[in-house]
C-alpha positions as YAML, in Angstrom:
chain: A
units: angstrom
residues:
- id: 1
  name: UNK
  ca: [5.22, 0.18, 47.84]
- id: 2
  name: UNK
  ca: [1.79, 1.44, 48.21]
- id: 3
  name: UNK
  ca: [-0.89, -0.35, 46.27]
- id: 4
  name: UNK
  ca: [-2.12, 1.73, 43.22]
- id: 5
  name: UNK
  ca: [-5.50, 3.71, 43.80]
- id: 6
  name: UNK
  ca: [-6.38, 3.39, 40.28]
- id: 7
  name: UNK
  ca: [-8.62, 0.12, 38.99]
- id: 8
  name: UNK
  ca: [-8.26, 0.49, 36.21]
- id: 9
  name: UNK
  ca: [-6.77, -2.11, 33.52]
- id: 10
  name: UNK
  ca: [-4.27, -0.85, 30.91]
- id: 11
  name: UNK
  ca: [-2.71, -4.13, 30.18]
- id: 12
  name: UNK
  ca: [-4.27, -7.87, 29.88]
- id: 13
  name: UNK
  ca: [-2.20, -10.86, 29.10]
- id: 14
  name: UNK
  ca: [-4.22, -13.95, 28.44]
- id: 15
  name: UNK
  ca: [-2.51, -17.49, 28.07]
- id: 16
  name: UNK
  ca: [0.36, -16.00, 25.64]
- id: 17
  name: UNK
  ca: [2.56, -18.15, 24.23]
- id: 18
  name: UNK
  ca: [6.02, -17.73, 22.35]
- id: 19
  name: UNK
  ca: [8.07, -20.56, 20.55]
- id: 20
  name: UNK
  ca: [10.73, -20.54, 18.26]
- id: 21
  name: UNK
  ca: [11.67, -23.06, 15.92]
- id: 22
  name: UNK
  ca: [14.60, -24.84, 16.35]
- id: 23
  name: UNK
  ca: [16.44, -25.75, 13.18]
- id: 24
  name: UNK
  ca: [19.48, -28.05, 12.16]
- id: 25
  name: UNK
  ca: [21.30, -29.06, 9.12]
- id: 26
  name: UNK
  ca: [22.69, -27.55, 6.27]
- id: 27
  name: UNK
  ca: [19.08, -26.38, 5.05]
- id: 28
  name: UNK
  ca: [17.84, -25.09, 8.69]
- id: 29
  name: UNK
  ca: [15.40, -28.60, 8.51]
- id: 30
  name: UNK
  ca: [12.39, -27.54, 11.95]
- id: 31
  name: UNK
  ca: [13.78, -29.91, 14.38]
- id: 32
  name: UNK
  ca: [11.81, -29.22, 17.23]
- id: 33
  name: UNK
  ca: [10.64, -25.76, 19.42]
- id: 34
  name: UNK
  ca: [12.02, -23.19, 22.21]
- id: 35
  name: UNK
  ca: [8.82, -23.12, 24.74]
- id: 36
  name: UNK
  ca: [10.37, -19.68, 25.74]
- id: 37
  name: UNK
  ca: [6.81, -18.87, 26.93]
- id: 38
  name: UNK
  ca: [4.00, -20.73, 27.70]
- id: 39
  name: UNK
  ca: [1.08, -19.96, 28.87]
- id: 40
  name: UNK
  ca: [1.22, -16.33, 30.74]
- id: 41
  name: UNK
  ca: [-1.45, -14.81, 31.70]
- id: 42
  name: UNK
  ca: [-1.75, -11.33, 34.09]
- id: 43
  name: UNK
  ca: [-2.55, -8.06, 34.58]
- id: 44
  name: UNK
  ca: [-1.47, -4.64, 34.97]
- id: 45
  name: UNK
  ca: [-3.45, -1.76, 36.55]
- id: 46
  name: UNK
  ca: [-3.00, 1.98, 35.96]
- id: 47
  name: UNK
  ca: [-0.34, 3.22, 38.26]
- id: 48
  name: UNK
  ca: [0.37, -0.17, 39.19]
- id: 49
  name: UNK
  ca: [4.07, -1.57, 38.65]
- id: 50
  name: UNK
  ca: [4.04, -5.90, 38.35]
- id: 51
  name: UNK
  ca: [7.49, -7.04, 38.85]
- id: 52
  name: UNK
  ca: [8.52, -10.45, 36.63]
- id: 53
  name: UNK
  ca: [11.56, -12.37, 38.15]
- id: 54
  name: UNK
  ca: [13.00, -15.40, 37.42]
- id: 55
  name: UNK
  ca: [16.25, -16.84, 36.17]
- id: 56
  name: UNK
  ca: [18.19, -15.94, 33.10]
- id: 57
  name: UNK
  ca: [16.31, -17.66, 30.58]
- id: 58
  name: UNK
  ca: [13.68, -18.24, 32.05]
- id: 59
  name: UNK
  ca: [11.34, -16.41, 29.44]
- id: 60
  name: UNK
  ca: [10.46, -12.88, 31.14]
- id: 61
  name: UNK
  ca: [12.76, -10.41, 28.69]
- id: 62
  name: UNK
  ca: [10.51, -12.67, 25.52]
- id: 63
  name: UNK
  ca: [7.43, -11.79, 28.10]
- id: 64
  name: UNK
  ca: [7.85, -8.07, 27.50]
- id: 65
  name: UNK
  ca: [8.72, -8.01, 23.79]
- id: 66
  name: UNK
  ca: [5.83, -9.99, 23.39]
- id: 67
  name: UNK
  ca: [3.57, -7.69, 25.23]
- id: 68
  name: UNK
  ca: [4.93, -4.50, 23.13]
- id: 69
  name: UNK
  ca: [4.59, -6.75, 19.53]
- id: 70
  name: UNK
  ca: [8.11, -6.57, 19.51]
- id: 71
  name: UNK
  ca: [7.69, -10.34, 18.55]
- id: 72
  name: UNK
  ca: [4.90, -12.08, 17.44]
- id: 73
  name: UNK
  ca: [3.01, -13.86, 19.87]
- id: 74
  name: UNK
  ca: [2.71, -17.66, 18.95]
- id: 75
  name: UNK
  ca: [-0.73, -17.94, 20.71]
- id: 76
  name: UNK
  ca: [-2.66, -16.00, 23.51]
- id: 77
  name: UNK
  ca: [-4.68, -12.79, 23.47]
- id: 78
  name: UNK
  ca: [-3.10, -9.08, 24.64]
- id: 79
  name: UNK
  ca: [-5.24, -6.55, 25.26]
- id: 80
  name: UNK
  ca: [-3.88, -3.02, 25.64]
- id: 81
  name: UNK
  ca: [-6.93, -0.60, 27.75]
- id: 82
  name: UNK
  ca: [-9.73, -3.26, 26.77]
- id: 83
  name: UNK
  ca: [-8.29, -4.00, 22.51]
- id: 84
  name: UNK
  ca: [-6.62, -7.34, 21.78]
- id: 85
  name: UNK
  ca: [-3.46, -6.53, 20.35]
- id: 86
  name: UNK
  ca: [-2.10, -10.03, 19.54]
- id: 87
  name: UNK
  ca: [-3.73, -10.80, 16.51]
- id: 88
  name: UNK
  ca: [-3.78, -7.23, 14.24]
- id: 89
  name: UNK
  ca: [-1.46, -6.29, 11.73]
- id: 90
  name: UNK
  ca: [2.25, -4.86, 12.24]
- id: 91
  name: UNK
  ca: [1.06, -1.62, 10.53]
- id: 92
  name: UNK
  ca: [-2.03, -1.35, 12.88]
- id: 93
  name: UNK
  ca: [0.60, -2.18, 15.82]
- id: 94
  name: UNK
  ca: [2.03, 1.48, 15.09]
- id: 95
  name: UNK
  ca: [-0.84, 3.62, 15.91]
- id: 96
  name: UNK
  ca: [-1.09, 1.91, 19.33]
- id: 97
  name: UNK
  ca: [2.96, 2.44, 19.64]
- id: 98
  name: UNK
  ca: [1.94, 5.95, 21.37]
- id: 99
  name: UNK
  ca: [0.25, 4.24, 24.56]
- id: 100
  name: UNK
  ca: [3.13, 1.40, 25.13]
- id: 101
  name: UNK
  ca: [6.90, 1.90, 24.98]
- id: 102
  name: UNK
  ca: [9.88, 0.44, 26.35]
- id: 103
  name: UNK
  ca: [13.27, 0.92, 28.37]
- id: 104
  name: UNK
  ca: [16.13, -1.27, 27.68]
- id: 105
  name: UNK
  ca: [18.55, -3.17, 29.81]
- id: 106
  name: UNK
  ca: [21.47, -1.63, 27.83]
- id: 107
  name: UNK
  ca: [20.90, 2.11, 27.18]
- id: 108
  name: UNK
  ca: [24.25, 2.05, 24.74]
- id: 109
  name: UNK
  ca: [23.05, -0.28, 22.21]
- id: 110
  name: UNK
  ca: [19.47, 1.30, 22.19]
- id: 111
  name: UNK
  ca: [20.37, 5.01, 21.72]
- id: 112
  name: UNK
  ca: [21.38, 6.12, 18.02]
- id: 113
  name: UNK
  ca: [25.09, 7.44, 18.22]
- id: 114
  name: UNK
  ca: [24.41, 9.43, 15.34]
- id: 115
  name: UNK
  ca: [21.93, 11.73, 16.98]
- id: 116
  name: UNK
  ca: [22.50, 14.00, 19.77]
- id: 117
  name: UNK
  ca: [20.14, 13.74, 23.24]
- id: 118
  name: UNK
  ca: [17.14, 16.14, 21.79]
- id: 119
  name: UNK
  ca: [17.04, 14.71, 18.50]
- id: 120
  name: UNK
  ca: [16.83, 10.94, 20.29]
- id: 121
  name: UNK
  ca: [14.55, 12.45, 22.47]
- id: 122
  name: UNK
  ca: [12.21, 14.37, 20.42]
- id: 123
  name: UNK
  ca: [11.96, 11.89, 17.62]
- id: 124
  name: UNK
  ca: [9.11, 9.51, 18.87]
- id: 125
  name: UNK
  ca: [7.56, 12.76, 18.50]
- id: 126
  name: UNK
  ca: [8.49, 13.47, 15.15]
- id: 127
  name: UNK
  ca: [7.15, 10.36, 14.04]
- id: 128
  name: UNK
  ca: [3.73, 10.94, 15.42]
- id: 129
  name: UNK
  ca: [3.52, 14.68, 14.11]
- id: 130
  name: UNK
  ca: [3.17, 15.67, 17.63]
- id: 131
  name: UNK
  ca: [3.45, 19.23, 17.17]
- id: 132
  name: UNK
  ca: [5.94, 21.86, 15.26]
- id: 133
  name: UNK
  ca: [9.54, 21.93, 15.66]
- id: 134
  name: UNK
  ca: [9.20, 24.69, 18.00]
- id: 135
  name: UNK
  ca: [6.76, 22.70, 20.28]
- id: 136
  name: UNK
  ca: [8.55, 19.56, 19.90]
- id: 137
  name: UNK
  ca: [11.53, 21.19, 21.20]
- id: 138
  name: UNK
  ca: [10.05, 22.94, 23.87]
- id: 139
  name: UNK
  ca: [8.60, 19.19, 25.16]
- id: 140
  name: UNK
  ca: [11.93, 18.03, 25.14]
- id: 141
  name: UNK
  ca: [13.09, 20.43, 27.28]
- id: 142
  name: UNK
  ca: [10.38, 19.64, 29.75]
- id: 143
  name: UNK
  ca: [11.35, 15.39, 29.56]
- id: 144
  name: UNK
  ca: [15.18, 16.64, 30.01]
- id: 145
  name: UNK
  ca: [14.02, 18.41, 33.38]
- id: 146
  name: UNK
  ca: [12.15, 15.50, 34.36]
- id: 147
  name: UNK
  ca: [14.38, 13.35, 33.73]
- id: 148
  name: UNK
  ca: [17.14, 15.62, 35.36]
- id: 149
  name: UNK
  ca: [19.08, 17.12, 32.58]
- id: 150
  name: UNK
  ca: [19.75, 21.52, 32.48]
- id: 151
  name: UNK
  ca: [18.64, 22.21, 28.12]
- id: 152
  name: UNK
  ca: [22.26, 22.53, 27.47]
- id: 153
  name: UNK
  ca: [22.44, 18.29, 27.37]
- id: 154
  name: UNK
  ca: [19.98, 18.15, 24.60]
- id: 155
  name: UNK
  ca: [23.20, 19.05, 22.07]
- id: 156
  name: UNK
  ca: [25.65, 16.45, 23.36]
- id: 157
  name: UNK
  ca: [25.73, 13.30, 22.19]
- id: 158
  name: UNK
  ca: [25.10, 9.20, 23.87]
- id: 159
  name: UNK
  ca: [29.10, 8.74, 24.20]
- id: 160
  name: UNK
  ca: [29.23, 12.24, 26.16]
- id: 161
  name: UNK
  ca: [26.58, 10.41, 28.59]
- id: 162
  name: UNK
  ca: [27.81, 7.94, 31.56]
- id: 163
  name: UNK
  ca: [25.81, 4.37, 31.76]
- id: 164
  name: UNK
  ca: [23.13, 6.05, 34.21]
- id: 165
  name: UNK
  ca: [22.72, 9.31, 32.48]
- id: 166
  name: UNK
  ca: [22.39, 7.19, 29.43]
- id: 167
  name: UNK
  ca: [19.10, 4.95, 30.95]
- id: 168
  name: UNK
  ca: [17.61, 8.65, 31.87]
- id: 169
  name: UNK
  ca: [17.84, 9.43, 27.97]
- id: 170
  name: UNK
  ca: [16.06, 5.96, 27.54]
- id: 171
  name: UNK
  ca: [13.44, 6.90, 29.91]
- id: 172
  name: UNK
  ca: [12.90, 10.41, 28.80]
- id: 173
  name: UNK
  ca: [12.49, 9.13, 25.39]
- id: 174
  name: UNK
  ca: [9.90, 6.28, 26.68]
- id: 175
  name: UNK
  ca: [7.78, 9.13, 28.15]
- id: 176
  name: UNK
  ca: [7.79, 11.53, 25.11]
- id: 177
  name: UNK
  ca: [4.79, 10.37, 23.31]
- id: 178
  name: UNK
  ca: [2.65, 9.96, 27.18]
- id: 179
  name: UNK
  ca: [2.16, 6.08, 26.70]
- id: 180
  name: UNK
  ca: [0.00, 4.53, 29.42]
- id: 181
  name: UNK
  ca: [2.09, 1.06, 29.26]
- id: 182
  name: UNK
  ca: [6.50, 1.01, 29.99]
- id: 183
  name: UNK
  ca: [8.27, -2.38, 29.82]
- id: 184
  name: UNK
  ca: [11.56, -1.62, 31.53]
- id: 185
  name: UNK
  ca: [13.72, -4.77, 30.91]
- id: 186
  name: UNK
  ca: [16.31, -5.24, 33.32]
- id: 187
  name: UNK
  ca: [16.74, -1.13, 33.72]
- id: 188
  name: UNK
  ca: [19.29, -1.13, 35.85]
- id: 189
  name: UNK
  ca: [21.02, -4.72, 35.81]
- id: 190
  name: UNK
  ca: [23.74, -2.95, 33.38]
- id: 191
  name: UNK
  ca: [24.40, 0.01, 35.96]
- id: 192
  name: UNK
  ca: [26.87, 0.63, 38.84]
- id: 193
  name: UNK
  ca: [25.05, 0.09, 41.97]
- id: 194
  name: UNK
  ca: [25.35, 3.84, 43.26]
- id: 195
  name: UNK
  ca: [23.61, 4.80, 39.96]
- id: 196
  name: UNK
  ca: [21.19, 2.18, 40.32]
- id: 197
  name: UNK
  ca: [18.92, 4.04, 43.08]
- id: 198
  name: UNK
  ca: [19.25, 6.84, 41.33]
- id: 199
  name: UNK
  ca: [17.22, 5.62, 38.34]
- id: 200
  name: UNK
  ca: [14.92, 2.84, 40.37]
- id: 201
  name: UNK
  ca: [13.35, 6.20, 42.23]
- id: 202
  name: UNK
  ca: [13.46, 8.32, 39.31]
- id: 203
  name: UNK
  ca: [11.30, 5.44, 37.43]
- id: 204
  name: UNK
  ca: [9.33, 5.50, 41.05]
- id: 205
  name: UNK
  ca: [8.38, 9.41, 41.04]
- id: 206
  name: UNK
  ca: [7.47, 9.53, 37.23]
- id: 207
  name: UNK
  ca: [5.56, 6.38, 37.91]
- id: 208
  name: UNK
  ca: [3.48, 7.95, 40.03]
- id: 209
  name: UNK
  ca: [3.45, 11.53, 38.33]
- id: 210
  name: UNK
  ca: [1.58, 10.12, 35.03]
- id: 211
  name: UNK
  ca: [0.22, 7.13, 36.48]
- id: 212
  name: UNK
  ca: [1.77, 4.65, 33.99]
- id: 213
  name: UNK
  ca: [1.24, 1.47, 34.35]
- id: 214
  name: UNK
  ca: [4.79, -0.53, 34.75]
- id: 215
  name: UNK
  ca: [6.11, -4.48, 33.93]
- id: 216
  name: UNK
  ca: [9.12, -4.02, 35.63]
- id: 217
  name: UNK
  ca: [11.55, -7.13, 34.39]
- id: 218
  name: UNK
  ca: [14.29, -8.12, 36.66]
- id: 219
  name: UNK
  ca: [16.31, -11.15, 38.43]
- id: 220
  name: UNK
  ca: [17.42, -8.84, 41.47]
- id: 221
  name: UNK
  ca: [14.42, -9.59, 44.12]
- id: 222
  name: UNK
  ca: [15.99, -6.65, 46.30]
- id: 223
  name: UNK
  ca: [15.44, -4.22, 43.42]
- id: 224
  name: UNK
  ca: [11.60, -5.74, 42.37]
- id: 225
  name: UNK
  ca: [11.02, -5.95, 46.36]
- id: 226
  name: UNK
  ca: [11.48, -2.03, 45.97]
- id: 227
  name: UNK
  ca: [9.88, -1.15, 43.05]
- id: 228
  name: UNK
  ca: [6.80, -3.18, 42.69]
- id: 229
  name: UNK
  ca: [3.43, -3.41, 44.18]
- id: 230
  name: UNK
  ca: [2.83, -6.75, 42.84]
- id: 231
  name: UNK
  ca: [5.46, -10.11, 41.63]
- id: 232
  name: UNK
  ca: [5.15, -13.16, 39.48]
- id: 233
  name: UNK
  ca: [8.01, -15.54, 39.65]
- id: 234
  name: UNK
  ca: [8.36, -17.44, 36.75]
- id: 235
  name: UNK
  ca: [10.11, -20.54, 35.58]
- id: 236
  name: UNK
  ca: [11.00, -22.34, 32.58]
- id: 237
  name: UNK
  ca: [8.47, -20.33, 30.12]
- id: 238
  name: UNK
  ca: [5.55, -20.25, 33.26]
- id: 239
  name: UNK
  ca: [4.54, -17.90, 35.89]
- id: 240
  name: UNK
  ca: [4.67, -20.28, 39.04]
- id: 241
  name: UNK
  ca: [3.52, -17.42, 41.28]
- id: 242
  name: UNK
  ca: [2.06, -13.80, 41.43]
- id: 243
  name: UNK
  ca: [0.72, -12.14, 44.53]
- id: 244
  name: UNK
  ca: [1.19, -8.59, 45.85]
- id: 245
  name: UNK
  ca: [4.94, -7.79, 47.10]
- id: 246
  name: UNK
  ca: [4.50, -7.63, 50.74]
- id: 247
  name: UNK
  ca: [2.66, -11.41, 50.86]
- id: 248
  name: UNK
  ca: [5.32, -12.74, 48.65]
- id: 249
  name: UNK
  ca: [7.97, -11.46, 50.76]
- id: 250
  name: UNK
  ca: [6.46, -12.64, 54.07]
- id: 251
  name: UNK
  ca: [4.83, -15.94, 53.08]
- id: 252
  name: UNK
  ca: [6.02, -17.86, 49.82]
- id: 253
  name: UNK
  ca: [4.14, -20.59, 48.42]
- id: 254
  name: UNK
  ca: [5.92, -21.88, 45.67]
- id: 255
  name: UNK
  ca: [9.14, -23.59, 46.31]
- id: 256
  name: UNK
  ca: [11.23, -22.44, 43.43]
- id: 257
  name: UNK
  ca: [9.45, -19.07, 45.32]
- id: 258
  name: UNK
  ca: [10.95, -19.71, 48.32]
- id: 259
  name: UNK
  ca: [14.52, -20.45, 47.25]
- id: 260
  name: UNK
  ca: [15.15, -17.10, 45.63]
- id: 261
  name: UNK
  ca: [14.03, -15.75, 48.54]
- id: 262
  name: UNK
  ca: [16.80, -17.61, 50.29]
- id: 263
  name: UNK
  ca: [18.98, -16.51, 47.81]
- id: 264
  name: UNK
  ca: [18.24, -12.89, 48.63]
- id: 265
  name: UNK
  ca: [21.03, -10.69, 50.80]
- id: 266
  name: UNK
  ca: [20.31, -9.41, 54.20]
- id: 267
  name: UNK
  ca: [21.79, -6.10, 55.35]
- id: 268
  name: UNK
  ca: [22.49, -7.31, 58.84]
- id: 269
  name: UNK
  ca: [25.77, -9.56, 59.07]
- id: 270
  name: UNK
  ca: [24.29, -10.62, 62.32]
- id: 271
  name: UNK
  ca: [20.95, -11.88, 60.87]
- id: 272
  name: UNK
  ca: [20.40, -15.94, 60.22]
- id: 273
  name: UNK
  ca: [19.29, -17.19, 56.91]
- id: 274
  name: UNK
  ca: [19.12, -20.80, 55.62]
- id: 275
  name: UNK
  ca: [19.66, -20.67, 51.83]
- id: 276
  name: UNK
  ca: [17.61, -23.05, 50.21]
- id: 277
  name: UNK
  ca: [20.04, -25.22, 47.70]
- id: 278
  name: UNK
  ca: [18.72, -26.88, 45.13]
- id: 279
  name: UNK
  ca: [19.84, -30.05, 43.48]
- id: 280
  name: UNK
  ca: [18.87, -31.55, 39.93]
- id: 281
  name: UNK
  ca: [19.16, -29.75, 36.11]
- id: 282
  name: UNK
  ca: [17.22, -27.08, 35.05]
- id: 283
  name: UNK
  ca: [14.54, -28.25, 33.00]
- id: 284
  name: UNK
  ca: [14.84, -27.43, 29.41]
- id: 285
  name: UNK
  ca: [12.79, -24.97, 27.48]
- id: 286
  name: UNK
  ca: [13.14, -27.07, 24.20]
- id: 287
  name: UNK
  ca: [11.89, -30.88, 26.11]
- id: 288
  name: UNK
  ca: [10.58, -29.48, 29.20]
- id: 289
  name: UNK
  ca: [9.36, -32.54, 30.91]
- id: 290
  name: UNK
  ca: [5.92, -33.57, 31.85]
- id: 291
  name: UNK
  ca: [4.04, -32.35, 34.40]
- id: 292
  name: UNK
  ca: [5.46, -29.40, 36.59]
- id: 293
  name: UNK
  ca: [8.80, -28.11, 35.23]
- id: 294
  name: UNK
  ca: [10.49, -27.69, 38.59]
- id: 295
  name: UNK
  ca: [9.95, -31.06, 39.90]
- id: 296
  name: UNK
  ca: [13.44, -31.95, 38.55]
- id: 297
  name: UNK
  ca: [14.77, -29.49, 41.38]
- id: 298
  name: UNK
  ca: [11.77, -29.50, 43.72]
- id: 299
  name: UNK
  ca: [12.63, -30.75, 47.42]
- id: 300
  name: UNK
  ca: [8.91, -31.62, 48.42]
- id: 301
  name: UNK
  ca: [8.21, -33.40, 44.82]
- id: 302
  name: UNK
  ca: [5.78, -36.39, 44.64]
- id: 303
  name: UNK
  ca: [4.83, -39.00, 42.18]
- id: 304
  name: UNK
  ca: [1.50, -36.15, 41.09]
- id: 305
  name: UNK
  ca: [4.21, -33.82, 40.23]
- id: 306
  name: UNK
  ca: [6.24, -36.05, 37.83]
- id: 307
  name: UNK
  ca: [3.08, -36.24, 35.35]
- id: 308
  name: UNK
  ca: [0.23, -33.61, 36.18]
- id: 309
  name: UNK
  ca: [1.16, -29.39, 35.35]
- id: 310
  name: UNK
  ca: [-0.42, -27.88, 37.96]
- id: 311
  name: UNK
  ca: [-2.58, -24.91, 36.86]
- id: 312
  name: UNK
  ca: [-2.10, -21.06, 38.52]
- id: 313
  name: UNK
  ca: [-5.11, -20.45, 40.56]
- id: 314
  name: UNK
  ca: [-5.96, -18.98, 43.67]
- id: 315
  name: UNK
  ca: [-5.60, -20.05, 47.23]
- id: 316
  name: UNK
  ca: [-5.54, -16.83, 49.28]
- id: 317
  name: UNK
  ca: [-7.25, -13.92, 48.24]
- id: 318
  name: UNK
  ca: [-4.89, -12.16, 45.49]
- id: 319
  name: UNK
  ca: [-2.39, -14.88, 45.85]
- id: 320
  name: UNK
  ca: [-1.91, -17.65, 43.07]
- id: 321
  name: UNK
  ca: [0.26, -20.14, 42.78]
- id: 322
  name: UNK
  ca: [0.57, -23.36, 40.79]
- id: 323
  name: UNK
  ca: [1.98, -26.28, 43.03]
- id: 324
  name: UNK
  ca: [0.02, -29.50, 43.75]
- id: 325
  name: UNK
  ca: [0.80, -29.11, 47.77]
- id: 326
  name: UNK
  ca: [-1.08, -25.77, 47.25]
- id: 327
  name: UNK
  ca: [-4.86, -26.35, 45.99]
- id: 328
  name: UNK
  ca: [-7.04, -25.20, 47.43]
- id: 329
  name: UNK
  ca: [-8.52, -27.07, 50.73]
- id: 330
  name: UNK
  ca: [-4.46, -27.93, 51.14]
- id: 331
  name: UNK
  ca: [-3.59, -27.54, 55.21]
- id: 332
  name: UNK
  ca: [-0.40, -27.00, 54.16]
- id: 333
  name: UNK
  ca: [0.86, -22.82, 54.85]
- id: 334
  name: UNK
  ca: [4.63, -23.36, 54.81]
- id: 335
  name: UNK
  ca: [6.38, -25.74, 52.79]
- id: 336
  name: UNK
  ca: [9.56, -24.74, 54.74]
- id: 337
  name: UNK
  ca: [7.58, -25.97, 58.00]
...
């Protein structure tokens, strides 16, 4: 995609961290902690859309929760358009509820069954006051048409809907209230892959039409590869690596980087590609081991690995990775080579 024209910052994310207690016994005794996210820090420009991959459970669905105070960060700062977020109360979280919303991965389960398209629609907007019924109704109409509906949908009901018409509904109702700031968590992962386009450019245009700002959260690189201007790759509760789409694509510096890369189909049958297999466990969220958390799976892992976390920081401009064989000063451009 085209880099966003827009500077400016709607979304800050500054060393957040999320753990949950872990608890055994007959009286739930604390036994120990989930380090579903540690550390995370990024940002997200107006107009921009950052893509967050990784493995299932790798911490990126707890990422965007997080962000939206869906649950309560266990350290970090978030500031939404310049205010830190993290640290106010749940009934000061609702005011700013206008400028951030969300799109889930299953539209279904997210969608009351009990109220018909309009009334899901339009009632973000009822609970802001945003208007009389008559205007309320008439802004519906305009999300349906953006969205693709004809006025007439507005009276049927989520079961009436197939899976894709259902994530419009989910999209037309994260757009109601204008919010600069949509976490769309794994959109499209629960979709037919003809219907999957569909919605991808649809997110794309209105993107672009009200210059949201957009943490897209996926683990299909082909779809993020699409849809975002910039990725981070994370791993085990960490961002390993975040650069802008095209650089990632052509020149990966993290080696848990390049093997989903590897991983990734290629439309020509004819085309040689090497997948990169990796041996060794996953490291676990609840012990994660010292120092990096992929050298338990890393091919180029030395002794510095086993004992030091390596920090994310720059070594091309935009680019930032955190690997040992990367600091800065490193000769090293292709750990592949």
């Amino acid at each position: 995609m085209t880099p966003a024209a827009s500077p400016e910052t709607v979304l800050s994310v500054r060393d957040v961290k999320k753990y949950f207690d872990v608890q055994k016994g007959l009286f739930g005794r604390r036994s120990g902690s989930v380090y579903a996210v540690d550390g995370v820090s990024f940002d997200i420009a107006r107009g921009e859309t950052l893509g967050l991959v990784g493995e299932s459970g790798c911490g990126k669905s707890t990422v965007g929760r997080v962000v939206l105070r869906l649950l309560e960060p266990t350290g970090g700062e978030i500031y939404l358009k310049g205010t830190d977020i993290s640290k106010i109360s749940r009934s000061e979280v609702r005011s700013y509820r206008r400028e951030m919303q969300m799109v889930f991965q299953d539209p279904y389960s997210s969608l009351n069954p009990k109220l018909s398209a309009g009334g899901l629609v339009g009632e973000p907007l009822k609970n802001f006051d945003e208007g009389s019924t008559a205007e309320i109704k008439q802004r519906v109409v305009a999300l349906f048409e953006k969205v693709g509906f004809k006025p007439d949908a507005m009276d049927r009901y989520p079961h009436e809907f197939s899976g894709g018409q259902r994530q419009r509904l989910g999209i037309a109702r994260a757009l109601a209230l204008n919010p600069s700031l949509i976490v769309a968590d794994e959109p499209v992962s629960a979709l037919d892959v003809s219907v999957q386009a569909q919605v991808i450019n649809l997110l794309i245009d209105l993107q672009e039409e009200f210059n949201l700002a957009l943490l897209f959260i996926s683990h299909d690189l082909a779809v993020v590869e699409h849809v975002s201007h910039r990725i981070a790759v994370m791993y085990v509760g960490k961002i390993v690596e975040i650069t802008d789409t095209r650089a990632l694509f052509k020149n990966p510096l993290h080696p848990y980087t390049e093997a989903l890369l590897s991983a990734v189909p290629v439309p020509d049958p004819r085309a040689a590609k090497d997948k990169i297999i990796l041996a060794g466990d996953v490291a676990s969220p609840i012990n994660p081991p010292p120092g990096c958390r992929f050298h338990t799976r890393c091919p180029y892992v030395v002794d510095r690995c086993r004992v030091d976390d390596p920090p994310l920081q720059e070594v091309a401009a935009g680019h930032r990775v955190a690997c040992h064989l990367r600091e800065p000063g490193s000769a090293r451009t292709t750990l592949a080579s």
